[in-house]
SERO-4910 file (N, C-alpha, C, O; in steps of 0.05 Angstrom, whole numbers):
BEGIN
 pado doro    nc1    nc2    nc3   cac1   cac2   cac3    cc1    cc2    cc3    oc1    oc2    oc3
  Unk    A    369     52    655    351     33    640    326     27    656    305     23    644
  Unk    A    326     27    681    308     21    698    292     40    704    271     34    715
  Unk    A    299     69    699    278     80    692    260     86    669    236     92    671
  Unk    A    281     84    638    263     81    611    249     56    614    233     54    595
  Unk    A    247     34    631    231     12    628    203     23    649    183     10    643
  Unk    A    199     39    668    190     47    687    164     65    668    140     61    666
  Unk    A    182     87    655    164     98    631    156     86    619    132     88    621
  Unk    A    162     68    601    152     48    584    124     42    595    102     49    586
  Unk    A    130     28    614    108     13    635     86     39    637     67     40    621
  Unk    A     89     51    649     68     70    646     57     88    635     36     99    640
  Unk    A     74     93    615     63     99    574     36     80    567     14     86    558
  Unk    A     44     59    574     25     24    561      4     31    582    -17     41    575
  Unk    A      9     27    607    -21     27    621    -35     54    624    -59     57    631
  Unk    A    -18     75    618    -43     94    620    -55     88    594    -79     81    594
  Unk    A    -46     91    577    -53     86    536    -78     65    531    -96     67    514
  Unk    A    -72     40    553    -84     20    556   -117     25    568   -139     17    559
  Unk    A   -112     40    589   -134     50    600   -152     63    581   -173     55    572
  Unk    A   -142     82    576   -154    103    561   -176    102    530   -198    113    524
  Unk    A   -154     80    514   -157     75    489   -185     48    492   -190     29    506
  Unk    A   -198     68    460   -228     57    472   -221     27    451   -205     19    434
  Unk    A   -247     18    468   -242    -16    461   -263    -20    437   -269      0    424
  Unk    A   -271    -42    431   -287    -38    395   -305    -34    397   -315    -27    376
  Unk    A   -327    -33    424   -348    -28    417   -348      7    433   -370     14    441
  Unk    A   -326     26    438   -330     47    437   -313     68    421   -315     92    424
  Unk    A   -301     58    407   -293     73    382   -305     94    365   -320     85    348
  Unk    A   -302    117    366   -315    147    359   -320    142    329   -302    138    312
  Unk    A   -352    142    325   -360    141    291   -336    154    272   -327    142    253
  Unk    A   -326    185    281   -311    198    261   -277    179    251   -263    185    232
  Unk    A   -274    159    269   -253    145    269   -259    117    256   -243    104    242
  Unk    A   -289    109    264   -294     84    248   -295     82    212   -289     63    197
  Unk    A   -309    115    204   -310    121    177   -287    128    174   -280    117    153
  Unk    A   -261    144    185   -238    140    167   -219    116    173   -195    118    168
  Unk    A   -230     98    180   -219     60    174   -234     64    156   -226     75    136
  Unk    A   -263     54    157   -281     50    116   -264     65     95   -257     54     75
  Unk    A   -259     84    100   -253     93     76   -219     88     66   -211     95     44
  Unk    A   -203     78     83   -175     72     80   -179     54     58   -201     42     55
  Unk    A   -160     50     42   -156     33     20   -135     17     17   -113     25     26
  Unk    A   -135    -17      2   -109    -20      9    -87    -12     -3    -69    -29      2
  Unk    A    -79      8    -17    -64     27    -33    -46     46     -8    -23     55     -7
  Unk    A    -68     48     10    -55     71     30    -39     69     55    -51     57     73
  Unk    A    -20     77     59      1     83     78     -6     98    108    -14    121    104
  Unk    A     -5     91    131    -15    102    150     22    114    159     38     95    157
  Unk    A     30    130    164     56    134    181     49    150    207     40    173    209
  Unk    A     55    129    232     49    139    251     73    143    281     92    128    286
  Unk    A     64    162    295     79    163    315     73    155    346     87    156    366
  Unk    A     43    147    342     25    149    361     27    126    374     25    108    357
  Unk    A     31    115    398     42     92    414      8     72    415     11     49    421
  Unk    A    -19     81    411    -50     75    417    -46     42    390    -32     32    373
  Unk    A    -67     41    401    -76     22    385   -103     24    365   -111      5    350
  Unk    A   -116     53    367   -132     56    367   -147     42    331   -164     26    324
  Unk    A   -127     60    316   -133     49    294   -130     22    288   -150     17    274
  Unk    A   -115      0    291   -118    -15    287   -150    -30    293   -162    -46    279
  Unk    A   -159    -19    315   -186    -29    325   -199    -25    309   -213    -43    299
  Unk    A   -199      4    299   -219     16    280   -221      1    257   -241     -1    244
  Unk    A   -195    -12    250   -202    -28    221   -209    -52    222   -216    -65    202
  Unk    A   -207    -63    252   -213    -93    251   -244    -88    249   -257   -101    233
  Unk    A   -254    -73    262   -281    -57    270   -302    -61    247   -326    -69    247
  Unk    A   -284    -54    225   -301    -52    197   -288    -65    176   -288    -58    153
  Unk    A   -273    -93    188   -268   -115    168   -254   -102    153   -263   -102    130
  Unk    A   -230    -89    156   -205    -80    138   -186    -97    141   -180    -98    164
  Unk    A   -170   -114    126   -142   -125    131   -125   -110    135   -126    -93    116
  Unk    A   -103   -104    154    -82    -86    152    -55   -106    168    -55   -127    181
  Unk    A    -36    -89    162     -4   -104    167     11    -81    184      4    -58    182
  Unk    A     31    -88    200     44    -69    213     69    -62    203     78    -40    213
  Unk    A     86    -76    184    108    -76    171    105    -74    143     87    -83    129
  Unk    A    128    -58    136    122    -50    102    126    -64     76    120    -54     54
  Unk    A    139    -89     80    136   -111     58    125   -136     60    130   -145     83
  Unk    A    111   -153     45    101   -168     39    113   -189     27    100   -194      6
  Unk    A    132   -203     30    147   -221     17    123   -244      4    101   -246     14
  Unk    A    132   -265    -24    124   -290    -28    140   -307    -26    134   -331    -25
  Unk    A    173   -294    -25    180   -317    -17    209   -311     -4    220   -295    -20
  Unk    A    225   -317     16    254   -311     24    268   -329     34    261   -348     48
  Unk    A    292   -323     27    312   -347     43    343   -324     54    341   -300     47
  Unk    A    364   -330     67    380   -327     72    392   -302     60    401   -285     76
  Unk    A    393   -297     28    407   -285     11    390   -259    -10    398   -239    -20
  Unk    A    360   -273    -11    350   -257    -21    313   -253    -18    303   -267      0
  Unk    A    298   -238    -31    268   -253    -29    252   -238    -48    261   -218    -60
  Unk    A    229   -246    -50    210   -237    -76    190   -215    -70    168   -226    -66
  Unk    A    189   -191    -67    167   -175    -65    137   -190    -61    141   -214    -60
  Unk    A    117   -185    -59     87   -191    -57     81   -158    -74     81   -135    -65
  Unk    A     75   -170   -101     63   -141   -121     42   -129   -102     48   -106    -93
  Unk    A     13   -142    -90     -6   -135    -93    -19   -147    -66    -15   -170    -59
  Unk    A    -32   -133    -55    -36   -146    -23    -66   -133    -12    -67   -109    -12
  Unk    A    -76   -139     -9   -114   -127     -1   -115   -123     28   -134   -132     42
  Unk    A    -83   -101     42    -81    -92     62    -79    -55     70    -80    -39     52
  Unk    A    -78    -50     85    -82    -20     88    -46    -32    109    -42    -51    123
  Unk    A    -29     -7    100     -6    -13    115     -1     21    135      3     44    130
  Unk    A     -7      2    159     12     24    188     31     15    185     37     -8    179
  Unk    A     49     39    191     76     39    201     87     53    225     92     77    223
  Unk    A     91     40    247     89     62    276    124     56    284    138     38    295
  Unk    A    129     86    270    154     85    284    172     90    310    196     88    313
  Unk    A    140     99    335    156     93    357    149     66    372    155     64    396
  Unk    A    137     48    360    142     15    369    105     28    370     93     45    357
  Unk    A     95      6    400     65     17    405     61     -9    430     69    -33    432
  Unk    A     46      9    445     34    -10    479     32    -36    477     36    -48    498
  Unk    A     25    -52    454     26    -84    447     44    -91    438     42   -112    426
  Unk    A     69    -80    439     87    -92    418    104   -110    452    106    -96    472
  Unk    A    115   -143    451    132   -152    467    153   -164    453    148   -182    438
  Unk    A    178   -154    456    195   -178    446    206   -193    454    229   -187    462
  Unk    A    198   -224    456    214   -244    465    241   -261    459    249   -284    461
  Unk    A    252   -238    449    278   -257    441    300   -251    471    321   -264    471
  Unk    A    296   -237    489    311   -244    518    295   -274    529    304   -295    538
  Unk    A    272   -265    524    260   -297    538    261   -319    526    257   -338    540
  Unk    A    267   -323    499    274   -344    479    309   -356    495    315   -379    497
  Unk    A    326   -331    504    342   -341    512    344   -342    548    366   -339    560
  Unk    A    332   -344    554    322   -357    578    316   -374    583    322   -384    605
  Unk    A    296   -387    559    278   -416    560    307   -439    549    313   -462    556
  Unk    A    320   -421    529    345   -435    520    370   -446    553    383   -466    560
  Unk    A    365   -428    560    381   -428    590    375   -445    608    392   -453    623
  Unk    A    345   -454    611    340   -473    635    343   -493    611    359   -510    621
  Unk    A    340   -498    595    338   -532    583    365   -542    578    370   -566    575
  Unk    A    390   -513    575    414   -528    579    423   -533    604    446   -539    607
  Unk    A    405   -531    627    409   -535    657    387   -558    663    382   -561    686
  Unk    A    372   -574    643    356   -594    651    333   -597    667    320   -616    677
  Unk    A    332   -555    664    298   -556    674    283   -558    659    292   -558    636
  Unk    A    249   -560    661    230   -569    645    216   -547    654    197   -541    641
  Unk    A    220   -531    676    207   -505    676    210   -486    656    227   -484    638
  Unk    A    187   -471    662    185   -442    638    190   -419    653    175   -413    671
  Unk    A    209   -407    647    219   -375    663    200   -359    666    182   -362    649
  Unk    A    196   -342    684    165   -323    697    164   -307    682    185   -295    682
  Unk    A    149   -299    665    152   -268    649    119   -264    649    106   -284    652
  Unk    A    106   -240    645     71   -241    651     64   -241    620     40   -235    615
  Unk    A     79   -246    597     75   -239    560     70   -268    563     48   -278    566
  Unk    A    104   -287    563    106   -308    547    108   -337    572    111   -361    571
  Unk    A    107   -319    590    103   -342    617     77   -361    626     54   -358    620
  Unk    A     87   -376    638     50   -383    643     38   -364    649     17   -363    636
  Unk    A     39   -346    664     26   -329    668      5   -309    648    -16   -296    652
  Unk    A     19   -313    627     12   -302    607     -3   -323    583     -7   -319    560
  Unk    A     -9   -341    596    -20   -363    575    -52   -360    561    -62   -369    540
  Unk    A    -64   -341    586    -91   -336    568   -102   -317    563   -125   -309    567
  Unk    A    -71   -303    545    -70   -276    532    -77   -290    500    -82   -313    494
  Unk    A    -75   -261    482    -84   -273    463    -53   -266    453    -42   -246    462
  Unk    A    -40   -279    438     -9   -260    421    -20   -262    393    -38   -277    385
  Unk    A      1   -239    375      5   -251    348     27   -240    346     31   -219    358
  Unk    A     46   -254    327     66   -236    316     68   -224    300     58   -230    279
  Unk    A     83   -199    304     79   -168    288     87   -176    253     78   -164    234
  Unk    A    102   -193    252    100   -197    220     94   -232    212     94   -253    224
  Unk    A     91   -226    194     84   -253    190     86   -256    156     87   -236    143
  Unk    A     85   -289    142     92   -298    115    118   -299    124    129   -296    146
  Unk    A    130   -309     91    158   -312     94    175   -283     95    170   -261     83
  Unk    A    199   -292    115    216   -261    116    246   -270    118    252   -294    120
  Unk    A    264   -248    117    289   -251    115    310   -265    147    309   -254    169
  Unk    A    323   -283    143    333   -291    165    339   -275    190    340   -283    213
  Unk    A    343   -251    180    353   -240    204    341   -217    205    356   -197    206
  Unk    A    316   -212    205    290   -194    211    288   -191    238    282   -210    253
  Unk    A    297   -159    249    299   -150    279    276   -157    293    275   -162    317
  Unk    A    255   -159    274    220   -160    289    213   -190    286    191   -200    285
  Unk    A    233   -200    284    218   -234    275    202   -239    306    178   -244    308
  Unk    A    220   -237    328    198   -245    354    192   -223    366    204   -221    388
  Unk    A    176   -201    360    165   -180    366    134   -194    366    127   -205    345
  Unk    A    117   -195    386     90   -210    395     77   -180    400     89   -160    409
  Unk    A     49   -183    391     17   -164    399      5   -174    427      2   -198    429
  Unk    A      1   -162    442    -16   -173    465    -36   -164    451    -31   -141    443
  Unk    A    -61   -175    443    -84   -166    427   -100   -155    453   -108   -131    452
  Unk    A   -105   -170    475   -113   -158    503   -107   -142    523   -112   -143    548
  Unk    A    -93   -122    507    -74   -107    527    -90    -97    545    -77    -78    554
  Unk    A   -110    -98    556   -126    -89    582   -115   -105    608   -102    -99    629
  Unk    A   -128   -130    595   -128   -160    610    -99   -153    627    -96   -151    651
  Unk    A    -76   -150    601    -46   -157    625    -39   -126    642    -29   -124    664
  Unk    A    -46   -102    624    -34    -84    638    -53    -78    670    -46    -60    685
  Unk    A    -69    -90    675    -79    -94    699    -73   -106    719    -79   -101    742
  Unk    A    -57   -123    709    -35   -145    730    -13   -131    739     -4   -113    726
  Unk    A     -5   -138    760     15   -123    771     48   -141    764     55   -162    774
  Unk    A     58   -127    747     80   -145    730    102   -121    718    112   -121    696
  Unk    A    105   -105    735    120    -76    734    152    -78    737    162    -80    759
  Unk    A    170    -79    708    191    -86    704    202   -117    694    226   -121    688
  Unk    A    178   -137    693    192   -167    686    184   -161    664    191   -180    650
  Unk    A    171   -142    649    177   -139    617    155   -110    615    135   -102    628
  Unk    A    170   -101    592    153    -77    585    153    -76    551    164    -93    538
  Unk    A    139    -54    542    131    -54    517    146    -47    500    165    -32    503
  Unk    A    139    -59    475    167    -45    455    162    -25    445    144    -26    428
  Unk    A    173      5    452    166     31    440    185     47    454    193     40    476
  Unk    A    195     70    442    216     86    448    202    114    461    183    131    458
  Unk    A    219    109    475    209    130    500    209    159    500    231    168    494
  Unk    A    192    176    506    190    204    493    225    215    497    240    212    517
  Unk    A    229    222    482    269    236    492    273    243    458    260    235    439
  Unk    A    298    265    461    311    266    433    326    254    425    340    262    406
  Unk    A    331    227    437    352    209    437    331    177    418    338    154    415
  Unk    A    313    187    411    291    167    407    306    148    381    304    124    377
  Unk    A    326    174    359    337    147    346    352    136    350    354    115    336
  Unk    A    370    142    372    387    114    381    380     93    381    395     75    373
  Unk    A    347     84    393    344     59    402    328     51    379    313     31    380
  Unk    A    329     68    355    300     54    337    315     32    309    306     26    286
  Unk    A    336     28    322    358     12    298    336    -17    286    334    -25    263
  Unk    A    322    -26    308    300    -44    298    275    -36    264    267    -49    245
  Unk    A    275    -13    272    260     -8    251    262     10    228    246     24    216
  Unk    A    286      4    226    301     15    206    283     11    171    279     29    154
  Unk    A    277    -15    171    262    -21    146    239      0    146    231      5    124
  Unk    A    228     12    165    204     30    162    215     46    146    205     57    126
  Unk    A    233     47    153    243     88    139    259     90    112    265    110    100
  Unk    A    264     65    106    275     54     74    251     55     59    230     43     59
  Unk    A    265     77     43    247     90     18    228    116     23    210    122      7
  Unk    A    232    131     48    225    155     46    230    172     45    217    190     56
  Unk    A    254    177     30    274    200     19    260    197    -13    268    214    -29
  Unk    A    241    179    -24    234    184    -46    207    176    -52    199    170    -74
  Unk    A    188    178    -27    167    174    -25    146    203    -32    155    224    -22
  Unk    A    135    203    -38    113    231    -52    117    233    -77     98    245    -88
  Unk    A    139    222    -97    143    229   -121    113    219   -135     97    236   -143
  Unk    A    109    192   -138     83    178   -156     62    178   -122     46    160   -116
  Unk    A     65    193   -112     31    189    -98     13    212   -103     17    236   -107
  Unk    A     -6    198   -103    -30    225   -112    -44    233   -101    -65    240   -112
  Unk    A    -38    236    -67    -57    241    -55    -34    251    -23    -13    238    -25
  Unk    A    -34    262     -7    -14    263     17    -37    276     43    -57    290     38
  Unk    A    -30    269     70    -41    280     85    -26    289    105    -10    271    105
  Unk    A    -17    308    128    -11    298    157    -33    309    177    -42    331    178
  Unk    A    -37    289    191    -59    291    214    -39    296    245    -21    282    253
  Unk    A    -46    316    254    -41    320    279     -7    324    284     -2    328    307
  Unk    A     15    324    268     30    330    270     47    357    276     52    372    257
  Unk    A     56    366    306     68    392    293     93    397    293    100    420    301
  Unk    A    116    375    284    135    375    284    150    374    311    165    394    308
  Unk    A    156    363    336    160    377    354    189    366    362    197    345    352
  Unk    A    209    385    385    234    388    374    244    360    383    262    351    369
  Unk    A    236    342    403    247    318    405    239    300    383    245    276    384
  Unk    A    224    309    363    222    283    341    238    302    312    233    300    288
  Unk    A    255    316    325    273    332    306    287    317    280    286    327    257
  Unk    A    300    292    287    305    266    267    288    268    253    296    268    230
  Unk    A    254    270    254    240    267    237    232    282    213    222    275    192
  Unk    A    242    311    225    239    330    194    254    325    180    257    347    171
  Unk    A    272    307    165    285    310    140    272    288    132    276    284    108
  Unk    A    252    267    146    238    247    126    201    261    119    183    253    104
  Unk    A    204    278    133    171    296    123    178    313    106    161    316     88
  Unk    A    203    329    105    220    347     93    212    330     58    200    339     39
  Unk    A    223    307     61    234    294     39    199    295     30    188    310     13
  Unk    A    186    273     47    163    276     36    142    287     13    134    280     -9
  Unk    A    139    314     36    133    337     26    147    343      1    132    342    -19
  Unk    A    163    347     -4    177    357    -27    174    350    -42    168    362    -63
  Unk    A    180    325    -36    177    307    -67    141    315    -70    133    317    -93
  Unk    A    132    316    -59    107    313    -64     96    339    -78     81    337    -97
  Unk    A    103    358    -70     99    384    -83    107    394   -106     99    414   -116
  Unk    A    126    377   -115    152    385   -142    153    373   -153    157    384   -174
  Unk    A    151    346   -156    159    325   -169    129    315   -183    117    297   -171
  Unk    A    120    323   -202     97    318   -229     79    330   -217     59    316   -217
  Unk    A     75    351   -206     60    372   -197     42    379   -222     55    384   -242
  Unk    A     12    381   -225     14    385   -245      9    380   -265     -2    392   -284
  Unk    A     19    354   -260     18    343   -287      4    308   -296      7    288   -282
  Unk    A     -3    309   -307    -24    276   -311      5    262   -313     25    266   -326
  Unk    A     -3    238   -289      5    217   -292     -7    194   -291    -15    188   -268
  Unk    A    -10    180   -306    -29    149   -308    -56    161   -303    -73    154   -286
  Unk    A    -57    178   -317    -80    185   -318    -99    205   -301   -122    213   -306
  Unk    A    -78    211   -275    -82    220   -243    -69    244   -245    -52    248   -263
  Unk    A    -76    264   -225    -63    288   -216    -67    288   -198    -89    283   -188
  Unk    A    -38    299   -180    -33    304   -159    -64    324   -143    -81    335   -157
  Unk    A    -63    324   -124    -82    341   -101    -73    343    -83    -65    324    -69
  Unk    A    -74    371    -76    -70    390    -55    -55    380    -27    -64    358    -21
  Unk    A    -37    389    -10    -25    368     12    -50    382     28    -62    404     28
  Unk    A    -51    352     44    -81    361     70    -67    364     92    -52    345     97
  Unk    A    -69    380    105    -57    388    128    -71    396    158    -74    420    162
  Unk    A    -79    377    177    -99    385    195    -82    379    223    -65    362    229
  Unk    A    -94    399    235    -79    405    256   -105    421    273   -126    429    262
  Unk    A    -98    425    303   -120    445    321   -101    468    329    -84    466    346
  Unk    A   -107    491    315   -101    518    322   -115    533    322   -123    539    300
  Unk    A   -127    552    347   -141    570    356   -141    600    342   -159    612    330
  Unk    A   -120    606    348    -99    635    343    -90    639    320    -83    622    304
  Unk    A    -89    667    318    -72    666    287    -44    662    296    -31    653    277
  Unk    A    -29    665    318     -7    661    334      4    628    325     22    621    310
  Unk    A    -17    614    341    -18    596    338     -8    576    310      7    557    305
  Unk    A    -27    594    297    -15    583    268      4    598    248     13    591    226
  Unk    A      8    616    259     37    624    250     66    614    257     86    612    243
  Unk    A     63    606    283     86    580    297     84    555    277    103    546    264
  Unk    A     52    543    276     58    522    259     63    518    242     74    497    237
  Unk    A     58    541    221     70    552    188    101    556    193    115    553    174
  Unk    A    109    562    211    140    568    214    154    543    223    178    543    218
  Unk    A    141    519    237    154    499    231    159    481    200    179    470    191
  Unk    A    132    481    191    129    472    161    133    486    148    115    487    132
  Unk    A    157    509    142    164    523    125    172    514    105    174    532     88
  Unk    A    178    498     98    182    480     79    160    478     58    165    473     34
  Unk    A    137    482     67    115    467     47    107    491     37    110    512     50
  Unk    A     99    491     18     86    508    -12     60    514      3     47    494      4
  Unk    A     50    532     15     24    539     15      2    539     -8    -22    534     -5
  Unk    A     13    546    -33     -7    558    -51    -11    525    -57    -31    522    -72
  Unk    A      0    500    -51     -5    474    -59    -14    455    -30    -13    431    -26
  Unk    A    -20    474    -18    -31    466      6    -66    468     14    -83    484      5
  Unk    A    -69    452     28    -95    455     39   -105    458     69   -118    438     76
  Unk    A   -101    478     90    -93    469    123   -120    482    133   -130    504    129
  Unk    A   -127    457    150   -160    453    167   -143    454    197   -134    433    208
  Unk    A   -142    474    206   -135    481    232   -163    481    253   -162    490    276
  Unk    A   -182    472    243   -198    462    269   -195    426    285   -209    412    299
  Unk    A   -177    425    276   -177    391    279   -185    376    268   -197    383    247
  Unk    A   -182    351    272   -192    319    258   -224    319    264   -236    312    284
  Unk    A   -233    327    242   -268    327    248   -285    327    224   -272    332    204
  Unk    A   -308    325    221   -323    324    197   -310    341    168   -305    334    145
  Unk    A   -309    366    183   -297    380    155   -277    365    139   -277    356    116
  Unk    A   -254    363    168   -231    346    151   -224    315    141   -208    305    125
  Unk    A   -244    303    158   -253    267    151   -250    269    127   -234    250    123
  Unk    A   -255    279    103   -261    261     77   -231    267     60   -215    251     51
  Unk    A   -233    304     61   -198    304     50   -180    293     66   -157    293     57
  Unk    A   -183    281     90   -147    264    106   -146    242     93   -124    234     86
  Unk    A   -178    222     85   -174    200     74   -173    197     53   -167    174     46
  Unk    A   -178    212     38   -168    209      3   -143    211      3   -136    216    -20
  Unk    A   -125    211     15    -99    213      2    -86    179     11    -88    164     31
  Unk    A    -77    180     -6    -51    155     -9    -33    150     13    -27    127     19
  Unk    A    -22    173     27     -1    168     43    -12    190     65    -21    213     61
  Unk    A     -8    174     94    -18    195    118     -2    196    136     11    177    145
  Unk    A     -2    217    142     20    215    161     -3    225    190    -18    244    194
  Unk    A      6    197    210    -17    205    232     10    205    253     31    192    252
  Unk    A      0    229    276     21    229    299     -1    245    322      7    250    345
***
């Protein structure tokens, strides 16, 4: 454990370092925030923060979790139809994510011992007091929501600069093929994508090339895809037709992209569209027209 927290730790501060802050965010990244809609689905694997910047950047609302409640209690709760958010979904956690529910029972622990002290932690400790937090979901939610005290360091520069190596690390699952063991938290992400592509009219994946420790993940791109290719292909619905899956990726070689065609064997070429020069002008406008993206 003490070494997956070790990685952790230095996943976040190199990520931290690296990942540009709002006023250096790459134009090609700030226009595909403008153009996101709140209709569209980001699915990501990418631990950065980057997008989120990008949308605060250009006055986008967005959410990190995939429902929207109006209203819940104990037993049941009410959908939110309609929401004027662009929704990420990062299923390996991400460098801001802290969860304080060990330290919730810590603070519980000195007050049944009659201290008035606050336990050291550099998130939720004093130490941590002129950070900025928010919590990762928010409105009303179901009592026993894994992410209820899952906290944003919005400053993640500020703390990963402090030397605070092991009294807490970030919530995100650590590169291994073992990654779904520990992702039982976010389980709600992945409810409903065995039937996701059927009614969308638009699909992308950016940067993904399947790789074998995120092996769990091909039967929910599998599913994706499929549905997306087969299911009203074709054919007018509400008025809409499907378009082409966008598929961008950086491959040099015809080698190159013959490995990558042989992992996505799955997908229909003749209903395909693949920009193997990378995420760049060409491919900016078809990644963001589509409805559902899959960024990794």
């Amino acid at each position: 454990m003490r070494g997956q927290s070790l990685l952790r730790h230095l996943i976040g501060q190199i990520l931290a370092e690296y990942t540009a802050s709002a006023l250096e965010i790459p134009d090609l990244y700030l226009r595909f925030a403008e153009q996101l809609r709140p209709s569209d689905y980001v699915l990501t694997f990418n631990y950065d923060v980057l997008l989120e910047r990008a949308l605060q950047a250009v006055g986008k609302s967005y959410r990190l979790f995939p429902t929207r409640y109006t209203s819940a209690d104990r037993g049941s709760a009410i959908v939110a139809r309609s929401w004027d958010e662009v929704v990420i979904l990062k299923f390996h956690g991400s460098i801001d994510w802290f969860d304080k529910a060990q330290y919730s029972e810590w603070e519980e622990a000195y007050r049944r011992a009659g201290s008035n002290d606050r336990p050291t932690h550099p998130v939720f400790g004093e130490s941590g007091d002129n950070l900025t937090l928010r919590k990762l979901i928010d409105g009303p939610r179901m009592h026993n929501d894994p992410l209820d005290e899952v906290y944003r360091v919005l400053d993640i520069e500020s703390l990963y600069q402090r030397r605070w190596m092991f009294l807490a690390t970030p919530w995100l699952l650590a590169p291994s093929t073992m990654k779904i063991v520990y992702a039982s938290n976010l389980v709600d992400f992945w409810h409903g994508l065995g039937s996701a592509g059927v009614l969308n009219f638009g699909l992308a994946i950016v940067g993904y090339s399947l790789p074998p420790e995120d092996d769990y993940a091909r039967q929910a791109v599998y599913s994706v895809v499929t549905n997306y290719q087969t299911e009203y292909w074709g054919k007018e619905v509400f008025e809409r037709i499907k378009t082409p899956l966008v598929i961008v990726d950086f491959r040099q070689t015809e080698e190159d992209i013959r490995t990558f065609k042989e992992r996505y064997r799955f997908v229909d070429w003749e209903r395909a569209t693949p920009y193997f020069g990378g995420f760049d002008e060409t491919s900016l406008w078809p990644a963001v027209s589509r409805h559902i993206h899959f960024r990794f």
